[in-house]
C-alpha positions in Angstrom: -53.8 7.8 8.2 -53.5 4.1 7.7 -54.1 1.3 10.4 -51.1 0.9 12.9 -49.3 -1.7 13.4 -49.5 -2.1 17.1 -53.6 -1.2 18.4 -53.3 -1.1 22.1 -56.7 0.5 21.8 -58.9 -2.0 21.0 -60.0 -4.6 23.8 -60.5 -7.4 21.1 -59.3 -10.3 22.1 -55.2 -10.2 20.9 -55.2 -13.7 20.1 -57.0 -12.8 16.7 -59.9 -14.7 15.5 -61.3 -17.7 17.0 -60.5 -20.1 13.7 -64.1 -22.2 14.7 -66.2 -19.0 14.4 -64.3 -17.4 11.5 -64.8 -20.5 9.8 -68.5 -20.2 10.6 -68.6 -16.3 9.9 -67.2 -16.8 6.7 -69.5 -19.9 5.6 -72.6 -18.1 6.1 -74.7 -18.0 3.4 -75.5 -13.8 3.1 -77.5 -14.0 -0.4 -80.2 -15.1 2.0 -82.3 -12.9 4.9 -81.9 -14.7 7.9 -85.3 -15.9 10.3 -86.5 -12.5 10.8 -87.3 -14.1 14.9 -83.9 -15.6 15.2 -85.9 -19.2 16.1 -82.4 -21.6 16.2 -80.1 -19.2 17.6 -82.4 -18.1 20.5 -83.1 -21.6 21.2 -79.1 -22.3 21.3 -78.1 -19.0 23.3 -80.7 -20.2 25.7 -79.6 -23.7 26.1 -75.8 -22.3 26.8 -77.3 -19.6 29.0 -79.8 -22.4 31.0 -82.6 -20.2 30.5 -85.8 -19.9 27.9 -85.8 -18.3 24.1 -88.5 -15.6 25.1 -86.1 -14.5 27.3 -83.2 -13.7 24.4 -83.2 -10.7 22.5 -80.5 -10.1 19.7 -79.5 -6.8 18.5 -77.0 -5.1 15.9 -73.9 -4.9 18.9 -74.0 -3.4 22.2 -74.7 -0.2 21.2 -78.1 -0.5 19.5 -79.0 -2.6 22.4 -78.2 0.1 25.1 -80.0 2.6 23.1 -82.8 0.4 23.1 -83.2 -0.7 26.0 -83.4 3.4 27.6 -86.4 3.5 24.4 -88.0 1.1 25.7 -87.8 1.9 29.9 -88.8 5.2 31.1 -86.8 7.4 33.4 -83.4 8.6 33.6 -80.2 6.9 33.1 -78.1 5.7 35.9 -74.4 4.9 35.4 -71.4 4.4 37.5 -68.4 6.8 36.4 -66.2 6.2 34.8 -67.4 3.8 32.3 -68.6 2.7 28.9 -69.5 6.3 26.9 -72.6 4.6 25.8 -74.9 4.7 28.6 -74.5 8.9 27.9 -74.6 8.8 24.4 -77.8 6.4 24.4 -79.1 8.8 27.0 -78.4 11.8 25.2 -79.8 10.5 22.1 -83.0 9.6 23.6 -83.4 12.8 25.7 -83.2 11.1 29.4 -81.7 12.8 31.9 -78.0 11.1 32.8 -77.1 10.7 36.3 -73.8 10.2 36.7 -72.3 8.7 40.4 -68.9 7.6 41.7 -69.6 4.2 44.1 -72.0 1.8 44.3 -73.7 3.3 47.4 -74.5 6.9 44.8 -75.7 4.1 42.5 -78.2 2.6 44.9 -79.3 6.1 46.4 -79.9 7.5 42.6 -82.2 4.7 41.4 -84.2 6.0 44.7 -84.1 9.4 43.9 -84.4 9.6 39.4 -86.2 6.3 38.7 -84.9 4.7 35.7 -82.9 2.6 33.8 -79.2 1.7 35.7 -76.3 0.7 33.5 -73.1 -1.4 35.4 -70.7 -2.5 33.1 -68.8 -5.9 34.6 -65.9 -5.9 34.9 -66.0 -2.1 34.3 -64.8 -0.6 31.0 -62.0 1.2 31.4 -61.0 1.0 35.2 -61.4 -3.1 35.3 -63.7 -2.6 38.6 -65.1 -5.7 39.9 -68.3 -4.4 41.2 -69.7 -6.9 44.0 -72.3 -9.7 43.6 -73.9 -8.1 46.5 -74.2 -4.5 44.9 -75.2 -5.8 41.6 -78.0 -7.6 43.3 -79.4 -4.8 45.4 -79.1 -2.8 42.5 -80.6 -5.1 40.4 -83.9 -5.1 42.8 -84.1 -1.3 43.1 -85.2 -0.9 39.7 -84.8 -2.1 36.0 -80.4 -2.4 35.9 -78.0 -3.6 32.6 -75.1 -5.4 33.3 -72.9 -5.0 30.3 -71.0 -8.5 30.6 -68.8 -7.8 27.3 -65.7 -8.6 29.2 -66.9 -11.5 31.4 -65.7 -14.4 29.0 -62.3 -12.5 29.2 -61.7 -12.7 32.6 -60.7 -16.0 34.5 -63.7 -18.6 36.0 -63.3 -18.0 39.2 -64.5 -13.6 39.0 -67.2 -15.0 36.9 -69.4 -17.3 38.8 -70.9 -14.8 41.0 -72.1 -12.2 38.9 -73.4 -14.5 37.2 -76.0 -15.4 39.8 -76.6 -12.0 41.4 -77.7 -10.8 38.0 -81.1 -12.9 37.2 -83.2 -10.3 37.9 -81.2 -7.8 35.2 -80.9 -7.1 32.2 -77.9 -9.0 31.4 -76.4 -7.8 28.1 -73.9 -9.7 26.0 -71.1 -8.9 23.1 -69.0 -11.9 22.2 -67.1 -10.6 19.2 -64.4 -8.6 21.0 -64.1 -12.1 22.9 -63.2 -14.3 20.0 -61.8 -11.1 18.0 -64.4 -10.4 15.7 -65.2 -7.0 16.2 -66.8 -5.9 12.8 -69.6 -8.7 12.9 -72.4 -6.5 14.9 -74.4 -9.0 17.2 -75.1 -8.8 20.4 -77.9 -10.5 22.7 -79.8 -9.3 26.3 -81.2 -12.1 28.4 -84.1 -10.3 30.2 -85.2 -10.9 33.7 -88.7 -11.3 32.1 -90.3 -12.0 28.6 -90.7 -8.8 27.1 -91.5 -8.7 23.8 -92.0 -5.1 23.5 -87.9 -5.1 24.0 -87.8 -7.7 20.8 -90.5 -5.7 18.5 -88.8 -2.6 18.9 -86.1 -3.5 16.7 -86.0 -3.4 13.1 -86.8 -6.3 10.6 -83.3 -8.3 9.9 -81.9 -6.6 12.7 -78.5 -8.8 12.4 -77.3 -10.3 8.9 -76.4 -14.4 8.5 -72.6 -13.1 9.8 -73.7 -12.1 13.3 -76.2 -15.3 13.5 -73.6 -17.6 12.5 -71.3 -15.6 15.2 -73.4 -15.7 17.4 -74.4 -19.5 17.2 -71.0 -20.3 17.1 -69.9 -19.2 20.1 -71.8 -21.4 22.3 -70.0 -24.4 20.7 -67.3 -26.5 22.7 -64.7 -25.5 20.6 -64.8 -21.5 20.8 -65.2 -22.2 24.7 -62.0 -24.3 24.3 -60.4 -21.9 22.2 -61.1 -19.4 24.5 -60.0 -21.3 27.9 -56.3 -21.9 26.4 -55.8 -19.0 25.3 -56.4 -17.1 28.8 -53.1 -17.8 30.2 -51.3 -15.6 27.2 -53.5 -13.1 27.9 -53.0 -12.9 31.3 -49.4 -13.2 30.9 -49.2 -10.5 28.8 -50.8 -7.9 30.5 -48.8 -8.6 34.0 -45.5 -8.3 31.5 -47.1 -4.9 29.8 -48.5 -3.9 33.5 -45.2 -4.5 34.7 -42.9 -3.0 32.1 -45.1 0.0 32.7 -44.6 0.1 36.2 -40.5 0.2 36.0 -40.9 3.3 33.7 -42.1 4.8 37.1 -46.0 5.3 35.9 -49.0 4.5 37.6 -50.7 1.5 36.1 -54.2 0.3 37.4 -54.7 -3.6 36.1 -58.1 -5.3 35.2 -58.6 -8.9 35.7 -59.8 -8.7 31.3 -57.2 -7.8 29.2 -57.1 -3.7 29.4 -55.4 -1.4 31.8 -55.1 2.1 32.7 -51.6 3.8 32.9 -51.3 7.5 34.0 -49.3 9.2 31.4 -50.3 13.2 32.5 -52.1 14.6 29.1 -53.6 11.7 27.6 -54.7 13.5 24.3 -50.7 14.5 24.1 -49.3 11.0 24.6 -52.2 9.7 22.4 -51.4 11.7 19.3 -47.9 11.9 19.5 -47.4 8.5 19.9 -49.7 7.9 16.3 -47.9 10.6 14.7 -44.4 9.4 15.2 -44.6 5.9 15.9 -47.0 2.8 14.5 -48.7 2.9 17.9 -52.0 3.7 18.6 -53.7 3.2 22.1 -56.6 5.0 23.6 -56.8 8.1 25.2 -58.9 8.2 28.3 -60.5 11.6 27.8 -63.7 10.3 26.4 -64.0 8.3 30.1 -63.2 11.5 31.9 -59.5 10.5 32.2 -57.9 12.9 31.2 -54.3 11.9 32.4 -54.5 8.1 31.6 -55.2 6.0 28.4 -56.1 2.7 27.9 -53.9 -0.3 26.7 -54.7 -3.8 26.0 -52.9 -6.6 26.4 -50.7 -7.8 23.4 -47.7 -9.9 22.4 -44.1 -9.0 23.7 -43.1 -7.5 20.0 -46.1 -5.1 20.1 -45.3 -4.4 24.2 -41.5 -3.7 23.2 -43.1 -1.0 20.2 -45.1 0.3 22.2 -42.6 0.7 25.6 -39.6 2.4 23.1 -42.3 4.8 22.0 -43.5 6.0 25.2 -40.5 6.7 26.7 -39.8 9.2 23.4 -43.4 10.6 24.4 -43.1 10.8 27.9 
């Protein structure tokens, strides 16, 4: 089945490419190996992040980073439900037990209980939950703790500044390409609360090509973070219109300050795959999260929000 036209399932950024980092992505010189130790753009992610380059460790996306960090820590895997399918797939694959809780208080009491590795995503795939500075911290000095902060850039300032500070003794874990909406470059980096080279050596040679370095590099620079700042107000606009269209169609909607939400549809898998089969809408069924009555929407322009609201009512 080809690509739709309207993807309310992705939570790339809907604004498209950042035009600076394209620019950059598609400049970069890939008949060449990159420094195999990343020497220029750990030194510029650690100048943006005000830390050290020790303390940066790139990987090939999120997802090879999760799995390496539970390689690397002992223990089971903590996670607050639901959230990112990740944390259980990297736990699966590695053979830790998964420990699954519902509130922050579980959370703390698990770490106690299954020593381990704890993943909080922030703000939370797919609920939006802005877990607090407090909890994070608490969390954070329990025992070894991940804060997936894919969706910080897309939320406003003022959520961000917090977090931010409570998490210096995490593992703070970051994925900018669904920021500036460039999903198929695969880089990623973890600022650790500590050098630790093991984390580093334990990934393969080259482990991110020229395209994810210049990515990468690129989106420290002034004018991604510009890019970014103007276009926040679109993006919030549009998913208070799509939150609210949603809402006089008489379903439940549960808003994120990024630019997802949930909407309560009954049977999610239904909705999902009838609205792909008869319409050029695709959006994401919540099923994988343990939603079964609710998929996931991101935010998009009115002509995809107008698509999108005609077909539902036909599926609904």
């Amino acid at each position: 089945m080809p690509d739709p036209r309207y993807d309310f399932s992705s939570n790339a950024n809907p604004l498209g490419p950042c035009p600076s980092v394209l620019a950059k992505v598609r400049n970069a010189d890939v008949t060449r190996y990159p420094d195999p130790m990343y020497t220029r753009l750990r030194a510029m992610l650690a100048n943006y992040h005000r830390t050290t380059p020790d303390r940066i460790v790139v990987g090939a996306g999120a997802s090879e980073l999760i799995l390496r960090l539970i390689l690397r820590i002992d223990g089971a895997v903590q996670q607050l439900v639901p959230t990112f399918s990740e944390y259980g797939r990297g736990a699966r694959l590695a053979g830790r037990r998964l420990i699954s809780t519902r509130s922050p208080a579980a959370f703390i009491r698990a770490q106690s209980k299954h020593p381990g590795l704890g993943f909080v995503c922030w703000p939370n795939n797919p609920t939006g939950d802005l877990w607090s500075a407090e909890f994070v911290s608490a969390a954070a000095a329990k025992g070894p703790l991940v804060v997936d902060m894919a969706y910080v850039p897309l939320c406003e300032a003022r959520h961000t500044a917090a977090i931010e500070a409570a998490t210096d003794r995490a593992y703070r874990l970051y994925s900018p390409n669904k920021s500036f909406g460039l999903t198929g470059v695969r880089g990623a980096y973890v600022i650790t609360p500590r050098i630790d080279r093991r984390l580093a050596s334990a990934a393969p040679s080259w482990v991110i090509g020229c395209d994810a370095v210049a990515m990468l590099e690129s989106v420290t620079e002034p004018r991604a973070r510009t890019w970014l700042a103007q276009g926040m107000p679109h993006l919030t606009r549009w998913r208070s219109r799509l939150a609210s269209s949603l809402q006089l169609l008489g379903l439940t909607v549960r808003e994120s300050p990024a630019t997802f939400l949930l909407v309560k549809v009954g049977d999610a898998a239904r909705i999902t795959a009838q609205l792909r089969s008869q319409s050029d809408v695709r959006v994401r069924d919540g099923t994988s999260f343990g939603l079964r009555d609710w998929i996931r929407l991101s935010a998009q322009p009115p002509a995809a929000q107008k698509a999108l609201l005609s077909a539902l009512k036909s599926a609904l």
